[in-house]
C-alpha positions as CSV (number, residue, x, y, z in Angstrom):
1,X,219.3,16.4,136.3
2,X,223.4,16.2,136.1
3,X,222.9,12.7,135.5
4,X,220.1,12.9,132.5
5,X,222.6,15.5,130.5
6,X,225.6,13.0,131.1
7,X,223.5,10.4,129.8
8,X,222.2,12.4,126.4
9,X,226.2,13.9,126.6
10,X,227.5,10.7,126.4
11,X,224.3,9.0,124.3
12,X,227.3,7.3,121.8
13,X,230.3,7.1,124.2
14,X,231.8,3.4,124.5
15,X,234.7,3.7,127.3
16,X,232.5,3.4,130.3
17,X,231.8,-0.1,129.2
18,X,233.6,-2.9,127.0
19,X,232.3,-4.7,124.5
20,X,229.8,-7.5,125.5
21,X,232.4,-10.1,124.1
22,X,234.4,-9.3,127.0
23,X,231.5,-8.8,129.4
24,X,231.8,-12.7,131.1
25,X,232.6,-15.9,130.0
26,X,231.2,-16.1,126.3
27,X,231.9,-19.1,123.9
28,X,232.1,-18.8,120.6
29,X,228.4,-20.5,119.8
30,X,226.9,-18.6,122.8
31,X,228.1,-15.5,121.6
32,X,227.3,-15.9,118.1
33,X,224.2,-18.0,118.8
34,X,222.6,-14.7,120.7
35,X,224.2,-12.5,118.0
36,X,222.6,-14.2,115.1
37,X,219.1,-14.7,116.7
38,X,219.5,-10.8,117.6
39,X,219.7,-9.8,113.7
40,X,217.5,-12.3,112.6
41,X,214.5,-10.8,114.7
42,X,215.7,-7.4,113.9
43,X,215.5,-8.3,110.2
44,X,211.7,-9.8,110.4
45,X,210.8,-6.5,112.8
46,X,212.5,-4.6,109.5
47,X,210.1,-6.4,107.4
48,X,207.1,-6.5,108.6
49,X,207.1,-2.9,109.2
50,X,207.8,-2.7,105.3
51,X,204.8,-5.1,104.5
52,X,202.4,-3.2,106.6
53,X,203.4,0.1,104.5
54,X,203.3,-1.8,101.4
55,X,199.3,-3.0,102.7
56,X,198.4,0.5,103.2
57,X,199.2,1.7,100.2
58,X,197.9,-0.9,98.1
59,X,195.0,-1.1,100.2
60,X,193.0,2.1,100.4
61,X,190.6,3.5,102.6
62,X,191.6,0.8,105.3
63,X,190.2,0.9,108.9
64,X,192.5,1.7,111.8
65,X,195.1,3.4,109.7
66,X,196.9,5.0,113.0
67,X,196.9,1.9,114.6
68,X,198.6,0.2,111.5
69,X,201.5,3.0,111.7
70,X,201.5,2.3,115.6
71,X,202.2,-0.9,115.0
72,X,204.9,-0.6,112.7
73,X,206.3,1.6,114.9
74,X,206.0,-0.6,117.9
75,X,207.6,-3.7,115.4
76,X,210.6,-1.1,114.4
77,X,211.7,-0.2,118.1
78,X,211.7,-3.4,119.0
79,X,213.5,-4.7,116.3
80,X,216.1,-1.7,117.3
81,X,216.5,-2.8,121.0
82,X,217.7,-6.6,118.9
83,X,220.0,-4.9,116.5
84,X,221.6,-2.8,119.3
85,X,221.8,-5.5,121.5
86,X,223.6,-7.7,119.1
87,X,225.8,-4.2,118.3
88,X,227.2,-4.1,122.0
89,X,229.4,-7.4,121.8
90,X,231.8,-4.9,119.7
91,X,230.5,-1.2,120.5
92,X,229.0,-0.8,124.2
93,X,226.9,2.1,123.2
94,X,224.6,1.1,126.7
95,X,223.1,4.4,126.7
96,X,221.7,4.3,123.5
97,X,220.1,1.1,123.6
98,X,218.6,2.4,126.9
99,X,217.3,4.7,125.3
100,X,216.2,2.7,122.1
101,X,214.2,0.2,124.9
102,X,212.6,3.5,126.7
103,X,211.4,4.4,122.8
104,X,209.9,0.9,122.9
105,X,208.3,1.3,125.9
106,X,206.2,4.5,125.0
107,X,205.2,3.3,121.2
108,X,204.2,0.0,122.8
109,X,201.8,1.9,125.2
110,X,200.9,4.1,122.6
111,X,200.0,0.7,120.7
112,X,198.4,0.0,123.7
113,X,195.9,3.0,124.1
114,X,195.0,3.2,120.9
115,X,193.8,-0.6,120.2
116,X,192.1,-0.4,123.3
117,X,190.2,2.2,122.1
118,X,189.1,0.8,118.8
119,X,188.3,-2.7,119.7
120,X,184.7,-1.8,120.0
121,X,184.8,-0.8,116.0
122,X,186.7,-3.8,115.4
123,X,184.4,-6.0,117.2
124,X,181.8,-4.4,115.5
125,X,183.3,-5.6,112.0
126,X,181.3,-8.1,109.9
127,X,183.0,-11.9,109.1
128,X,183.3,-12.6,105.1
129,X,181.0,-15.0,106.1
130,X,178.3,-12.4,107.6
131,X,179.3,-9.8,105.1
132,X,178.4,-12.3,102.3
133,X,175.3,-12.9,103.8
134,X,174.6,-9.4,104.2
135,X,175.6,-8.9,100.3
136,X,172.8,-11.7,99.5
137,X,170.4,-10.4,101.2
138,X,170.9,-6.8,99.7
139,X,170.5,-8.2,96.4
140,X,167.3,-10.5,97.5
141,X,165.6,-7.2,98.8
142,X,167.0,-5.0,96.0
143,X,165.3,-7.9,93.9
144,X,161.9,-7.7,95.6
145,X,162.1,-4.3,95.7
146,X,162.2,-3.8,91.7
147,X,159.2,-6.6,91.5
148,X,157.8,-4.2,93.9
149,X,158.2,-1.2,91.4
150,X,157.6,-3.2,88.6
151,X,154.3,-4.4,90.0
152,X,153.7,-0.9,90.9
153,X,154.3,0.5,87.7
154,X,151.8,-2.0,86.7
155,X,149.0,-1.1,88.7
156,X,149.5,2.7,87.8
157,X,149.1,1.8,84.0
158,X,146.1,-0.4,84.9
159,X,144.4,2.1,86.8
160,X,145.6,4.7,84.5
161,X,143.9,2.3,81.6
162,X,140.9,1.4,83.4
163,X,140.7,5.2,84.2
164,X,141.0,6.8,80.5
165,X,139.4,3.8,78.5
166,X,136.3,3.5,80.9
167,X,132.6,3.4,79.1
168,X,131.6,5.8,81.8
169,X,132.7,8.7,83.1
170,X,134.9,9.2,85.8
171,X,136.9,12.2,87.3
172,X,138.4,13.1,90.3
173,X,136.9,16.7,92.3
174,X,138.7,18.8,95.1
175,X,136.5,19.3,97.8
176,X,136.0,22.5,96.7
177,X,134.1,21.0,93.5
178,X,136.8,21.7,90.9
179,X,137.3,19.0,88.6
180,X,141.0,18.1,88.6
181,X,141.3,14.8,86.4
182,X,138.5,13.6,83.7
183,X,138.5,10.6,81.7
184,X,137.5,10.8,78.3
185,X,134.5,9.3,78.1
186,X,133.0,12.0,80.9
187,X,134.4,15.4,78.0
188,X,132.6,13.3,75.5
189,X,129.4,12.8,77.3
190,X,129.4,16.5,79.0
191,X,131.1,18.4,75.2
192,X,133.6,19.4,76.9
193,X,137.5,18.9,76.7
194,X,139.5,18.1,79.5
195,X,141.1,21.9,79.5
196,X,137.5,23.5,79.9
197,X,136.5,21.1,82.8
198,X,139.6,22.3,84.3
199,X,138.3,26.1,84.3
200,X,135.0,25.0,85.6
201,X,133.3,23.8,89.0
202,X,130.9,20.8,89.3
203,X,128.1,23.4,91.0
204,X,128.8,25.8,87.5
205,X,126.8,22.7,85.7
206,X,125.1,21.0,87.8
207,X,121.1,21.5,87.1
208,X,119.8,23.7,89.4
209,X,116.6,21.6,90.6
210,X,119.7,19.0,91.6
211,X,122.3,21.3,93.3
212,X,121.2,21.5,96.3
213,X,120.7,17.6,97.4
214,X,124.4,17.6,96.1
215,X,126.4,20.0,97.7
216,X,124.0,18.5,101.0
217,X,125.5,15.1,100.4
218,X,129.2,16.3,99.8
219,X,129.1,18.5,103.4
220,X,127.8,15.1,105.2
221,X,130.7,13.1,103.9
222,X,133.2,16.2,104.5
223,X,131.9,16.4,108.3
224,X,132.2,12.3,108.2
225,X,128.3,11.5,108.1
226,X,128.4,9.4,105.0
227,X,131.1,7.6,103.3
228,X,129.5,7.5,99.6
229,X,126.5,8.7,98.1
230,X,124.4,7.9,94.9
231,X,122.0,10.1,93.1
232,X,120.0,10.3,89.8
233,X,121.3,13.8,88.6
234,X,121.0,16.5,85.6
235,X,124.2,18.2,83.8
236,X,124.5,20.5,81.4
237,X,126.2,20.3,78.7
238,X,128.6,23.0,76.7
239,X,125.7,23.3,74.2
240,X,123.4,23.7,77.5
241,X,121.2,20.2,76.4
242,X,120.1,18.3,79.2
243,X,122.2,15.2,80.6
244,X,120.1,12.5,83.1
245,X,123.3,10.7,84.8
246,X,123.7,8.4,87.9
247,X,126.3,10.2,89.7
248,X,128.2,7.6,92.6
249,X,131.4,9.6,94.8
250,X,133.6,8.8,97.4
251,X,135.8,10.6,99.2
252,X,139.7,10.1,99.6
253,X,141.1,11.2,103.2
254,X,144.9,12.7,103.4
255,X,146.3,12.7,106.9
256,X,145.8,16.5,107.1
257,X,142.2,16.3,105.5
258,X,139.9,15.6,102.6
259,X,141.6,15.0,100.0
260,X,139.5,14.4,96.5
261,X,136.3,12.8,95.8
262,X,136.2,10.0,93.2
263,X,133.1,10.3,91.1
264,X,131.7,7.7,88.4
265,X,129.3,9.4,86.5
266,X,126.7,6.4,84.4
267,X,125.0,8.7,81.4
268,X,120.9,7.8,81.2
269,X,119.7,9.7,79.5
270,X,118.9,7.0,77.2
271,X,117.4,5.0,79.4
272,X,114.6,8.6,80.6
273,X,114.2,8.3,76.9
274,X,113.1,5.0,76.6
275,X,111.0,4.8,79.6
276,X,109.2,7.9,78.1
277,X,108.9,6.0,75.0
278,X,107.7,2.9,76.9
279,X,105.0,4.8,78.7
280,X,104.0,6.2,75.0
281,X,103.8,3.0,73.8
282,X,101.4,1.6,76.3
283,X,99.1,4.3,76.1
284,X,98.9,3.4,72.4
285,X,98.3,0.0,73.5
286,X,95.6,0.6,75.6
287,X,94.1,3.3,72.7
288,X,94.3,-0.2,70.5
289,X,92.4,-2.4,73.5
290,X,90.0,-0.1,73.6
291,X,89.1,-0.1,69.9
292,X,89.2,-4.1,70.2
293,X,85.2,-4.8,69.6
294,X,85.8,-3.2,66.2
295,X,88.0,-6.4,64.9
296,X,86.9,-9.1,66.5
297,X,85.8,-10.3,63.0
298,X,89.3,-10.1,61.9
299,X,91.3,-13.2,64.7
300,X,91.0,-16.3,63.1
301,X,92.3,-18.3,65.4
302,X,90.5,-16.9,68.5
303,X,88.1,-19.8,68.7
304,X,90.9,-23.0,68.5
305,X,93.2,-20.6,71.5
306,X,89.8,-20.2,73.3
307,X,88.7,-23.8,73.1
308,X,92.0,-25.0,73.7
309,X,92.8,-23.1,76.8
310,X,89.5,-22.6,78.2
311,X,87.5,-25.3,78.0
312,X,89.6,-27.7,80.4
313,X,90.2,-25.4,82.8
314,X,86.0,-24.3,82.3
315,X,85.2,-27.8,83.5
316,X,87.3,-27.7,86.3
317,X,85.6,-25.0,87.7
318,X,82.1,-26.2,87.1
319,X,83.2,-29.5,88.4
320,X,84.2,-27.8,91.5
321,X,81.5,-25.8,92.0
322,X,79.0,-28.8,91.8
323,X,81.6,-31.1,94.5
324,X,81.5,-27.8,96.4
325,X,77.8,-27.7,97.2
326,X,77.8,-31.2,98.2
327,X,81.3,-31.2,100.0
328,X,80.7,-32.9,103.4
329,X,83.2,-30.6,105.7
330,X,84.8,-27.2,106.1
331,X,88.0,-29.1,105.2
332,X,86.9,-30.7,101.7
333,X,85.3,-26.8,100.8
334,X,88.5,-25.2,101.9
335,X,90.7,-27.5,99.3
336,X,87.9,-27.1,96.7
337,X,88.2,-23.3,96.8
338,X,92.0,-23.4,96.7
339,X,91.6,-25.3,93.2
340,X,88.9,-23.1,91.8
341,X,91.4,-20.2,92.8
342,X,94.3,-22.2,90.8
343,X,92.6,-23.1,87.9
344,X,90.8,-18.9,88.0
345,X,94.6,-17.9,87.5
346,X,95.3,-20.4,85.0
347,X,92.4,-18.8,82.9
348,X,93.5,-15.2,83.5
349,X,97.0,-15.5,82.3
350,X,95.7,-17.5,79.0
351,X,92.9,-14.4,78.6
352,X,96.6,-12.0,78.8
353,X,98.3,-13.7,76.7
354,X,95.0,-13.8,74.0
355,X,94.9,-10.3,74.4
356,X,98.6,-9.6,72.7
357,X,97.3,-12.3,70.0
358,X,95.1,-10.3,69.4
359,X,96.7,-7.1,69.4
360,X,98.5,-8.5,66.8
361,X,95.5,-9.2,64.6
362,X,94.0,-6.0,65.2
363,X,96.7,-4.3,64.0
364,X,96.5,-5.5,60.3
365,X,95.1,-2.5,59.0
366,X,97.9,-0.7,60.6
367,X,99.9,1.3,57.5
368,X,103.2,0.1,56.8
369,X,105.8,2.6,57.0
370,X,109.1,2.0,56.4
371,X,110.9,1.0,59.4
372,X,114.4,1.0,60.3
373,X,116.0,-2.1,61.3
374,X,118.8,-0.4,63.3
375,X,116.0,2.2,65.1
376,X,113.9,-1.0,65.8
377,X,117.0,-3.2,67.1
378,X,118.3,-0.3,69.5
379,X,114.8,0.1,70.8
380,X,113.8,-3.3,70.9
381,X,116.5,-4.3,72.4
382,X,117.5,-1.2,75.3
383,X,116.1,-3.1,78.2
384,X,118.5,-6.1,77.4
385,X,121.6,-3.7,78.4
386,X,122.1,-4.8,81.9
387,X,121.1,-8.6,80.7
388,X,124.2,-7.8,78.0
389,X,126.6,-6.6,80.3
390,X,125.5,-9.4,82.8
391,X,126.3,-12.1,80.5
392,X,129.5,-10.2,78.5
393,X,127.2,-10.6,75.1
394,X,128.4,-9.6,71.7
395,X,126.1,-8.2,69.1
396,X,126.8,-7.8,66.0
397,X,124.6,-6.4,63.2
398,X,124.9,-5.7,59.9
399,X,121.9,-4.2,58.1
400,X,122.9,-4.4,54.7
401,X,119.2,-3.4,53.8
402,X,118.6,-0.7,56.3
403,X,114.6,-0.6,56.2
404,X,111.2,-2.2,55.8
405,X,107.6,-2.1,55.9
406,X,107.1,-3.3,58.8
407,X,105.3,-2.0,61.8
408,X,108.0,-1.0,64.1
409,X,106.5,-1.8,67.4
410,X,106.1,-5.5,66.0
411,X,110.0,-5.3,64.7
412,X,111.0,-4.4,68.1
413,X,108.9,-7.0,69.9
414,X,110.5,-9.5,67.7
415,X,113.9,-8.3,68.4
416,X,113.5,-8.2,72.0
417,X,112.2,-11.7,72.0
418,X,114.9,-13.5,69.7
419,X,117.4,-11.7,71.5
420,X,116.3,-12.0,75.1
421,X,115.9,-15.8,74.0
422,X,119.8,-15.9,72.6
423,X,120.9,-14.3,76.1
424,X,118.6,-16.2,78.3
425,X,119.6,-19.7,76.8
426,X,123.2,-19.2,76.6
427,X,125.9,-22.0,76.7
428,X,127.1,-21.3,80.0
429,X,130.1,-20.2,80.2
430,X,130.9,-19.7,76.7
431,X,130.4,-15.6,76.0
432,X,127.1,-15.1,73.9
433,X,127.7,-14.6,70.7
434,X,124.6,-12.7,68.6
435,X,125.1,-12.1,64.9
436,X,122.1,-10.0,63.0
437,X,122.1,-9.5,59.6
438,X,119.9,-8.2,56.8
439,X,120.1,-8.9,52.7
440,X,117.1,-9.3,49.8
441,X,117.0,-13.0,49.2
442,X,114.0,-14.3,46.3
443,X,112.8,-10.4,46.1
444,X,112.1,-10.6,49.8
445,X,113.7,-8.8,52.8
446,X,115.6,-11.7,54.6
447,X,116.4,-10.9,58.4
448,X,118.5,-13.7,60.3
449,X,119.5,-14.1,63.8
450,X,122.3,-16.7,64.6
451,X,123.6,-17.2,68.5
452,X,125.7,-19.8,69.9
453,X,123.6,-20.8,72.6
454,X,122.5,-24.3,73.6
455,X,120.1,-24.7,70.5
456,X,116.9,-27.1,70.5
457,X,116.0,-30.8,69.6
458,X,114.8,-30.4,66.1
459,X,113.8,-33.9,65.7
460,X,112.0,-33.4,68.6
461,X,110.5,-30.7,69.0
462,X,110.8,-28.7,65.5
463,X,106.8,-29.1,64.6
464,X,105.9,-27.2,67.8
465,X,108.3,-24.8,68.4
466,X,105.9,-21.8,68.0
467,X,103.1,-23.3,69.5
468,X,101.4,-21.7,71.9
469,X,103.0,-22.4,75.5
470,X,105.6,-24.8,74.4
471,X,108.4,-24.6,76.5
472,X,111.7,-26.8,75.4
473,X,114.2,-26.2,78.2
474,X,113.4,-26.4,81.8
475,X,114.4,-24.2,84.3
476,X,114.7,-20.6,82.6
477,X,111.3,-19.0,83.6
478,X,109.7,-19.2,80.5
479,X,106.1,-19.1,79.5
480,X,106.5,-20.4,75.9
481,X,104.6,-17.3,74.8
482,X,107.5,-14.8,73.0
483,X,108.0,-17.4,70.0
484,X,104.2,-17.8,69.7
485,X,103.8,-13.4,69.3
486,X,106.7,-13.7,66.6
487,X,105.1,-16.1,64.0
488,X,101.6,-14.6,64.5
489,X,103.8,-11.2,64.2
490,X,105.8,-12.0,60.9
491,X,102.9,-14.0,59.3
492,X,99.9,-11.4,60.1
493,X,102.0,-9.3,57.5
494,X,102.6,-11.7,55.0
495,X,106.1,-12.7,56.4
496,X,107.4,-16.3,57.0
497,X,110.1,-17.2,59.7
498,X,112.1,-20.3,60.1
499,X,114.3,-21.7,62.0
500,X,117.8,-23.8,61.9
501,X,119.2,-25.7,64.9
502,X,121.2,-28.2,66.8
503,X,121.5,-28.6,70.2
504,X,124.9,-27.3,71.8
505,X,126.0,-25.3,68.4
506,X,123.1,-22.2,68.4
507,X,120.0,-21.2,66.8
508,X,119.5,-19.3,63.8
509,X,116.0,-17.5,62.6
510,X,115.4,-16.4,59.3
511,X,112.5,-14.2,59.3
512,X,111.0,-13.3,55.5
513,X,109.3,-9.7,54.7
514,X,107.2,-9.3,52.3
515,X,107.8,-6.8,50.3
């Protein structure tokens, strides 16, 4: 202990020492060689010290900012053991330099500890290389990731579209059967606006005859019996009229349970209507067949249709029947049979489609009302919706003269039958295209219908084309009968129809009313 306080006591006194000079045999180079080289490293551990500080405070928010101050520190001591070194060839402070090199010593190991300890981090530390690469790829999936959104943001608006501007109705119901999103056709088609659905429950207008096969179909797809269900149902609307709708829904699962069902709600009520009209219609039909014996005076051309039709396949079956009582086997009988059964159908279809001839004739006596040629189009034309929205057809009409006198159920029937033809013979895969217009042309009612199907050989086939059972394109299922039933239609009333066409540029048919 005496000697540790004689060392700090004496930490600047020379005399126990002399100067280095005189410390052995120096020359002048030696000396001054080791005294330059001394100052020289003291002055780069001086500087770099000073270049470190100058780093850190340029540099900002740098890693391993203790260990940058150890170092300096280490750099400075050692720098001070050099300058005291080369001090000593004139002033042999020993002591402090001792003291200087055991400053060294702990900073160094201090150095030591502490890089130790944060060579993991610094190992850890990305190249510019890898941290370039690492910027690229942040960008590339930032990039995807806002074509991501973007296609996202897409969708929604699609959906949201498809959801808002759909023909039918669509909504989405909690399981408890509150309505929590409606498009707009579905307030239009109930009377209700969006705010009153929100107030009200499916079950609160739901038709009670229907209520109960409904809520049994939503607790089977809650308990995970069904996954959709489809069923012809009635709704009321706000002014408590009757809707007929085909109802489809399925259900959306969350992770915790059901979440909503989807429901797409198809109104058809027009299509109850028509059917009831349809079934009117035919009983008014059969009243008409069964009044036929009264007219039969009246069909003109009952005797070329029946001589025409009949008489061939008449002498077939005769013929038949006198091979078949001489036919040799059970073979030959068998094959004679099978052609008497042919040629019996071929008789009974020509007998059906005489009987609509002469429906038409009989009907000549028949008043004519005024008729509307947009009631008689919508009509005539109902059971050609799915057939429309099959092909993607558009109609359009424009009934300057807006009526008549016409039977309507012939209008319709020639409607249905220009029309069906227009969608039936389309130019694949050109959209259909039907234009229907009305104007008084030479004091006359004039009624054309133009389409942009696949038209018919003129030259051809233009004095037969409503001939009985003439059939111009093959493949299409027709019987060559519907153009037939117009001209007997248009002409039993005094009408004329004509027709303009090329084949691959459309039809058109001008039909003339008498007035």
């Amino acid at each position: 202990m005496r000697e540790v306080i004689d060392f700090f006591s004496k930490l600047f006194d020379t005399a126990d020492w002399p100067p280095r000079w005189h410390c052995g045999k120096w020359s002048d180079f030696h000396g001054w060689l080791y005294i330059i080289s001394d100052l020289l490293i003291w002055a780069a551990y001086f500087a770099i010290p000073v270049i470190i500080i100058r780093f850190i405070t340029y540099k900002k928010h740098q890693h391993f900012l203790k260990l940058y101050f150890l170092f300096a520190a280490f750099i400075l001591a050692c720098g001070a053991t050099h300058f005291l070194d080369a001090v000593t060839f004139w002033f042999p402070v020993y002591r402090l330099s001792a003291l200087m090199r055991a400053v060294t010593a702990v900073v160094s190991w201090l150095t030591v500890f502490s890089l130790v300890k944060v060579l993991p981090a610094a190992f850890s530390l990305k190249t510019p290389r890898e941290l370039e690469n690492e910027v690229e790829m942040r960008k590339k999936a930032e990039a995807e990731l806002q074509q991501k959104n973007t296609q996202l943001d897409e969708s929604r608006q699609i959906f949201k579209n498809a959801f808002d501007y759909s023909s039918i109705g669509i909504a989405l119901v909690s399981p408890q059967g509150n309505w929590l999103t409606v498009n707009r056709a579905l307030c239009n088609m109930l009377g209700y606006s969006e705010e009153e659905l929100h107030t009200l429950t499916f079950q609160d207008i739901t038709h009670p005859d229907d209520l109960a096969q409904d809520l049994e179909y939503v607790r089977q797809m809650l308990a995970r019996q069904r996954e959709t269900y489809q069923m012809e149902k009635r709704y009321f609307t706000k002014g408590r009229q009757v809707v007929y709708s085909l109802l489809s829904v399925s259900l959306v699962w969350k992770e915790d349970g059901p979440g909503f069902f989807i429901s797409q709600i198809v109104d058809i009520t027009l299509r109850k209507q028509l059917a009831t009209e349809i079934e009117n219609k035919n009983a008014a039909l059969e009243k008409a067949n069964s009044e036929l014996h009264t007219h039969i005076n009246r069909i003109s051309e009952f005797n070329r249709i029946v001589s025409h039709n009949l008489r061939g396949p008449a002498s077939s079956i005769i013929n038949a029947a006198d091979y078949l009582e001489i036919a040799a086997d059970e073979q030959e009988r068998t094959l004679l049979l099978s052609k008497l059964k042919a040629t019996s159908s071929l008789i009974l279809n020509t007998i059906n489609d005489l009987r609509d001839f002469i429906e038409i004739q009989l009907g000549q006596d028949e008043q004519s009302r005024p008729t509307s040629f947009e009631e008689a189009f919508r009509k005539g034309t109902a059971s050609l919706h799915e057939e429309k929205l099959k092909t993607g057809a558009v109609i359009n009409t424009d009934f300057k003269i807006e009526t008549v006198a016409f039977p309507q159920v012939y209008l319709e029937s020639i409607f249905y039958n220009i029309v069906s033809n227009a969608l039936k013979y389309r130019e694949a895969p050109v959209q259909p295209v039907i234009i229907i217009t009305t104007k008084m042309h030479n004091n006359q009612v004039l009624l054309s219908i133009s389409d942009n199907g696949i038209g018919i050989d003129l030259k051809k086939h233009g004095k037969e084309i409503f001939k009985y059972r003439k059939i111009f394109h093959r493949g299409y299922q027709s019987n060559g009968v519907g153009l037939f039933l117009t001209k007997t239609q248009v002409e039993t009333y005094g009408g004329n129809i004509e027709v303009v066409s090329e084949p691959g540029k459309g039809t058109t048919f001008y039909i003339y009313f008498k007035q």
